[in-house]
C-alpha positions as CSV (number, residue, x, y, z in Angstrom):
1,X,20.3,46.4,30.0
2,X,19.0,49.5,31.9
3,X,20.0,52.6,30.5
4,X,19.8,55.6,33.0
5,X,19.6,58.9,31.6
6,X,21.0,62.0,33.2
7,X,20.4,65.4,32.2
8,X,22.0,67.4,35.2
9,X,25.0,65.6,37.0
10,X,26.3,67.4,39.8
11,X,29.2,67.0,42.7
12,X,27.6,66.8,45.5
13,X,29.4,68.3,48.5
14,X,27.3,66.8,52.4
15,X,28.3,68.9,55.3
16,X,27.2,67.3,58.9
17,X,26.9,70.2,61.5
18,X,26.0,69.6,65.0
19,X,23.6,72.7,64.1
20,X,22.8,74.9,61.1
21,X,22.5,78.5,62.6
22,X,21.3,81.0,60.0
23,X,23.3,84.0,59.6
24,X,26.2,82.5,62.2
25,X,29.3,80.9,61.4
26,X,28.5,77.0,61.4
27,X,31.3,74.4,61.3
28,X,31.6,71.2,59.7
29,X,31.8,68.4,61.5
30,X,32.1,65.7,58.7
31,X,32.3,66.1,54.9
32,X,31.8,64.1,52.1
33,X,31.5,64.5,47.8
34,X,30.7,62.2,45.7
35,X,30.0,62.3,41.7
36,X,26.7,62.0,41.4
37,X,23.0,63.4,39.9
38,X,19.8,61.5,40.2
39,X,19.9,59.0,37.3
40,X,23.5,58.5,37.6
41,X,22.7,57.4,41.7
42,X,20.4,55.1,39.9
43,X,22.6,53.7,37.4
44,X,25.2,53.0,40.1
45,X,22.1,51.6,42.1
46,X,21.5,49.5,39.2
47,X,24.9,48.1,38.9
48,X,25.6,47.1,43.3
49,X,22.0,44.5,42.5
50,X,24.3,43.1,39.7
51,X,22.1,44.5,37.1
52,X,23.3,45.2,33.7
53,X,23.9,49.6,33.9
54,X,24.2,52.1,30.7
55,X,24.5,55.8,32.1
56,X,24.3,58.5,29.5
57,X,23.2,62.2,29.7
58,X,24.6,65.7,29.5
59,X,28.4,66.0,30.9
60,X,30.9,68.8,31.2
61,X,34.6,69.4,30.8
62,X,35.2,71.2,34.0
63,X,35.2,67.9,36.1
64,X,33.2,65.5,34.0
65,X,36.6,62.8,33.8
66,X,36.0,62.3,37.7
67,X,32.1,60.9,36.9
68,X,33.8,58.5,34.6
69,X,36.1,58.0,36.9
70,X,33.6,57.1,39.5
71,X,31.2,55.3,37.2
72,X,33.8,52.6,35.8
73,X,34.4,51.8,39.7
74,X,31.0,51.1,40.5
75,X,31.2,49.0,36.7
76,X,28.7,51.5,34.9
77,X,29.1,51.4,31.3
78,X,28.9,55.4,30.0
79,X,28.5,57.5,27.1
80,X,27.9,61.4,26.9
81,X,27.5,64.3,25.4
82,X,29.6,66.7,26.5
83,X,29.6,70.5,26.8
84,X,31.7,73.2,28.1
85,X,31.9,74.7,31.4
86,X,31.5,73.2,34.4
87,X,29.8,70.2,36.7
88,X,27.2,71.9,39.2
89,X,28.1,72.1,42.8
90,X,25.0,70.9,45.1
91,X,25.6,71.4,49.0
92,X,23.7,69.1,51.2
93,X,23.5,70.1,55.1
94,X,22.6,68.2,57.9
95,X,22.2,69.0,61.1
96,X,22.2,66.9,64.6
97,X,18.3,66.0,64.0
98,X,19.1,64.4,60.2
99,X,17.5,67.8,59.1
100,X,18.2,68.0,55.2
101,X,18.8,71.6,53.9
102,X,19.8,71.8,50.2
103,X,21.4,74.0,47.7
104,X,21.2,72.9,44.1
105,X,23.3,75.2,41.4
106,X,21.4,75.3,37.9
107,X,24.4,74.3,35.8
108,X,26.0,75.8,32.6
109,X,24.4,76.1,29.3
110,X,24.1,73.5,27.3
111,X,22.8,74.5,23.7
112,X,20.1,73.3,20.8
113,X,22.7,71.2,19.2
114,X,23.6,69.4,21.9
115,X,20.0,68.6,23.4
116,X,19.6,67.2,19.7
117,X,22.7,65.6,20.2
118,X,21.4,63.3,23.1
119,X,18.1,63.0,21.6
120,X,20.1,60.6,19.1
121,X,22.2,59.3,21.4
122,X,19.5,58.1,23.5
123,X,17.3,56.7,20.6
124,X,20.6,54.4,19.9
125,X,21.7,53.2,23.3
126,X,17.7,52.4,23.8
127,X,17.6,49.9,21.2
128,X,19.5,47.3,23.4
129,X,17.5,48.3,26.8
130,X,14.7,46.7,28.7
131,X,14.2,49.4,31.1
132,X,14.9,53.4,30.9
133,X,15.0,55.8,33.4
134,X,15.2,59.4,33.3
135,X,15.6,61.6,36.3
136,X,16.8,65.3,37.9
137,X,16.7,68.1,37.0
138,X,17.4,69.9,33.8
139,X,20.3,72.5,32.9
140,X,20.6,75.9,32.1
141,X,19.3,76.2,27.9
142,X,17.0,73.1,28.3
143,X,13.6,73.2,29.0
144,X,11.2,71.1,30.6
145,X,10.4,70.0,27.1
146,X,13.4,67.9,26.8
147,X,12.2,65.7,29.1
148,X,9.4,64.4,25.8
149,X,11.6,65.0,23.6
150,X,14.3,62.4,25.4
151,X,11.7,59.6,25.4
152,X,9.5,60.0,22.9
153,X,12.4,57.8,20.6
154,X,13.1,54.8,22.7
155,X,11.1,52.2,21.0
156,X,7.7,50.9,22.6
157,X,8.8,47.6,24.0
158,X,11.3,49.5,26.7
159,X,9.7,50.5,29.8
160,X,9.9,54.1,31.1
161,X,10.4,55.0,34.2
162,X,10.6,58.8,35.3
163,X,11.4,60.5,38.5
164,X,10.6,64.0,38.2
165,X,9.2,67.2,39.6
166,X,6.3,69.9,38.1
167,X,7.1,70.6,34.4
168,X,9.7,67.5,33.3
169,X,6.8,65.3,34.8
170,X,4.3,66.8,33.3
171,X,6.2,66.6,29.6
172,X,7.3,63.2,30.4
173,X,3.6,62.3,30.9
174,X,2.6,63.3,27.2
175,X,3.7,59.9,26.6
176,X,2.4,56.3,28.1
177,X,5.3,55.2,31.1
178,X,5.7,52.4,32.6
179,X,5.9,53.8,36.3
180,X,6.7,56.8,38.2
181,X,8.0,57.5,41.8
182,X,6.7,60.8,43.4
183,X,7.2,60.9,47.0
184,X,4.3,62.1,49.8
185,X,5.6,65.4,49.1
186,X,5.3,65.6,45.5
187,X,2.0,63.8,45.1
188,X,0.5,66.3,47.4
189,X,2.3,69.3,44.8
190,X,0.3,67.4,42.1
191,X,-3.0,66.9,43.2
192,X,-2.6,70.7,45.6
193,X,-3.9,69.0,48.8
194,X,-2.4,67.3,52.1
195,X,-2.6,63.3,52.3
196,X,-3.3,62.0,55.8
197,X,-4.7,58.1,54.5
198,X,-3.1,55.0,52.2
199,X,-6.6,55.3,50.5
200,X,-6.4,59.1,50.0
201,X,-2.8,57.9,48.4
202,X,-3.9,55.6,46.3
203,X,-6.5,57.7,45.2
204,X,-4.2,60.3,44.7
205,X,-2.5,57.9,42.0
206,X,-5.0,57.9,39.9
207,X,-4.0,61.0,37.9
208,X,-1.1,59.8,36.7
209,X,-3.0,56.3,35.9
210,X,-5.2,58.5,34.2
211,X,-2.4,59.5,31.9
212,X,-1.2,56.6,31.0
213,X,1.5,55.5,33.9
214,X,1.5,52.3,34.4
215,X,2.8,51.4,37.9
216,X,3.2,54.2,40.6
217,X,5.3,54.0,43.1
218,X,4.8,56.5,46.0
219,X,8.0,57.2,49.2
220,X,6.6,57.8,52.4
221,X,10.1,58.5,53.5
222,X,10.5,56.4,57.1
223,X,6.8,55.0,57.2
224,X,8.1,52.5,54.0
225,X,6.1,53.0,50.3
226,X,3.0,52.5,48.2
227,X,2.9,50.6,45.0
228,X,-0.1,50.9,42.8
229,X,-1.3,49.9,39.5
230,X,-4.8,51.3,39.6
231,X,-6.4,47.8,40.6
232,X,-3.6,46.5,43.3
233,X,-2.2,48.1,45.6
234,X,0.6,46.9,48.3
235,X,2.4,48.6,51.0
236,X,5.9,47.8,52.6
237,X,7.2,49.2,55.6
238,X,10.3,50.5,55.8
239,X,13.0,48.9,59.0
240,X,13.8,50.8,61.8
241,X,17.8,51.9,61.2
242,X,20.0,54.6,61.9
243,X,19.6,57.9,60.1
244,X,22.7,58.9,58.8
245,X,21.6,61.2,55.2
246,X,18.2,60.8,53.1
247,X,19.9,62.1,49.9
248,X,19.9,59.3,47.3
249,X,17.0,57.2,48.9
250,X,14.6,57.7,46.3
251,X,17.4,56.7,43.5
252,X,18.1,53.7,45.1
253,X,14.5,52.8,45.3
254,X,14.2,53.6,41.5
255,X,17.2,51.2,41.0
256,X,16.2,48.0,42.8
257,X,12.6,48.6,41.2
258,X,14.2,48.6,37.7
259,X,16.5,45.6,38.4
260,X,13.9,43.5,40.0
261,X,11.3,44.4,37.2
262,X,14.1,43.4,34.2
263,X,14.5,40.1,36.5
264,X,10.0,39.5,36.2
265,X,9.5,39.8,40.0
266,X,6.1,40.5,41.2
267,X,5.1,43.8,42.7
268,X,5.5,43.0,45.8
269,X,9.0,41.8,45.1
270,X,9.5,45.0,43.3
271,X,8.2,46.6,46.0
272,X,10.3,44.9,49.3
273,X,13.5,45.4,47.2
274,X,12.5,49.3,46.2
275,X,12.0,49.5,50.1
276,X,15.2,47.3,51.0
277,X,17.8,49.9,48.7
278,X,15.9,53.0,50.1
279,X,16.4,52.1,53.7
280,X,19.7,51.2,53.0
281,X,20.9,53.9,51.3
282,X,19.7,56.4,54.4
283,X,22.3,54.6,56.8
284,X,25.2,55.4,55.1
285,X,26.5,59.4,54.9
286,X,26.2,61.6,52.0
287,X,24.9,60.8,48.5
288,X,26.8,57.7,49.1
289,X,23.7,55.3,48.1
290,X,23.0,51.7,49.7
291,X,25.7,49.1,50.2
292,X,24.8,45.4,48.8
293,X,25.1,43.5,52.6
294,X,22.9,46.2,54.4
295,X,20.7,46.0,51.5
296,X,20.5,41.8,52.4
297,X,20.4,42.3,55.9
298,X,16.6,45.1,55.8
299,X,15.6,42.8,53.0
300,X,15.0,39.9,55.3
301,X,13.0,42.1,57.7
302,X,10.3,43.4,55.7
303,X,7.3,42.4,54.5
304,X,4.6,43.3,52.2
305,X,0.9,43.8,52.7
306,X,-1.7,44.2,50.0
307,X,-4.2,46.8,50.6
């Protein structure tokens, strides 16, 4: 089982506008919402590769039923904690040029009592998981903290996975993981320096092999990704395909990399599959994620090269 852990789920609400003019009235020319946040893309992920998906984390009263809702469609098994007030609204725009604006809300408050509450929760549901990932963003009352204090209970033999920015990485890393998927972006945060080379990525790497992270997996958005483990490193280029949103493309990389590795593929299976879901999920629009037959279809055109 892979158990996906959510802390901040959100409705995400895409606009597509043939421009976005700042300070002029813009209209939409397509919308879409879906039900949605970071681990819960992944644990949806998970389940479209057929792999076995637990989703738990944080959920709210305002609107939480319709993530259930959602989540036993896609046949994600759930349990959360819930809280009062409501879901976070995140706005994704898009203009003619697939230029991604974003507007994340924080979300509501959720207290002590119940970050203690999924602690517990998580420390349970771990017991029958192979693989656990925690990712997003945190709510309003939880600090970046949590994001130890979520993992540091699952037992030894489960492999971590965490995708996460600044302070949730940097608490996740006070414990050993198995892998963690920055993109080109967020390395460059990390380390405070631009990234022109796959050896200056690589070597970028290092500090989080230097922390104990076993496998790092780095998105270089349309150029493909970088898989590492200190000692080999592949690369996989993404397909050529139609650019419809980017939201979701890391999650869906996160998923097939946690389904394959449960399954004992290779790296550079692990790697063509991450690469597979994450150019799939960029052709369809909104956080709508990848679907299984595009998925099949860029599979069979990449390939992997070990650098």
């Amino acid at each position: 089982m892979i158990l996906s852990i959510c802390p901040n789920p959100s409705r995400d609400c895409t606009l597509e506008l043939d421009s976005l003019n700042v300070g002029k009235l813009n209209r939409v020319q397509n919308k879409v919402e879906t039900y949605s946040g970071k681990a819960l893309n992944v644990a949806i992920g998970v389940a479209r590769l057929g792999g076995d998906s637990f989703a738990t984390g944080f959920m709210f009263d305002d609107g939480g039923k319709l993530f259930e809702e959602r989540l036993k469609y896609e046949n994600v098994k759930n349990k959360f904690v819930w809280n009062q007030g409501s879901v976070r609204v995140n706005y994704k725009i898009i203009d003619n040029r697939a230029m991604l604006t974003e507007i994340n809300d924080k979300g509501d408050m959720v207290t002590r009592d119940k970050q203690l509450e999924l602690v517990s929760l998580i420390k349970d549901l771990s017991i029958d998981a192979n693989i656990a990932i925690i990712s997003g963003s945190v709510p309003r009352g939880v600090d970046a903290e949590f994001y130890y204090e979520a993992i540091k209970e699952i037992p030894e033999n489960v492999k971590i996975v965490v995708d996460a920015e600044k302070a949730n990485l940097a608490a996740a890393l006070k414990r050993n993981l198995y892998l963690v998927k920055p993109n080109l972006n967020e390395l460059e945060e990390y380390i405070g320096s631009s990234l022109r080379t796959k050896k200056e990525i690589i070597l970028a790497t290092k500090g989080f092999l230097d922390k104990g992270v076993e496998n790092v997996i780095v998105s270089l958005g349309a150029d493909g990704a970088i898989l590492t483990d200190g000692t080999n490193s592949y690369f996989c280029k993404s397909a050529s395909v139609a650019v419809n949103s980017t939201v979701g493309a890391g999650d869906s990389m996160v998923a097939a990399t946690c389904v394959m590795t449960e399954r004992g593929a290779d790296k550079q299976e692990i790697l063509r599959c991450a690469v597979a879901a994450g150019t799939a999920s960029i052709m369809t629009p909104g956080t709508n994620l990848f679907y299984k037959d595009k998925y099949d279809e860029i599979y069979k055109r990449l390939r992997v090269e070990k650098l």
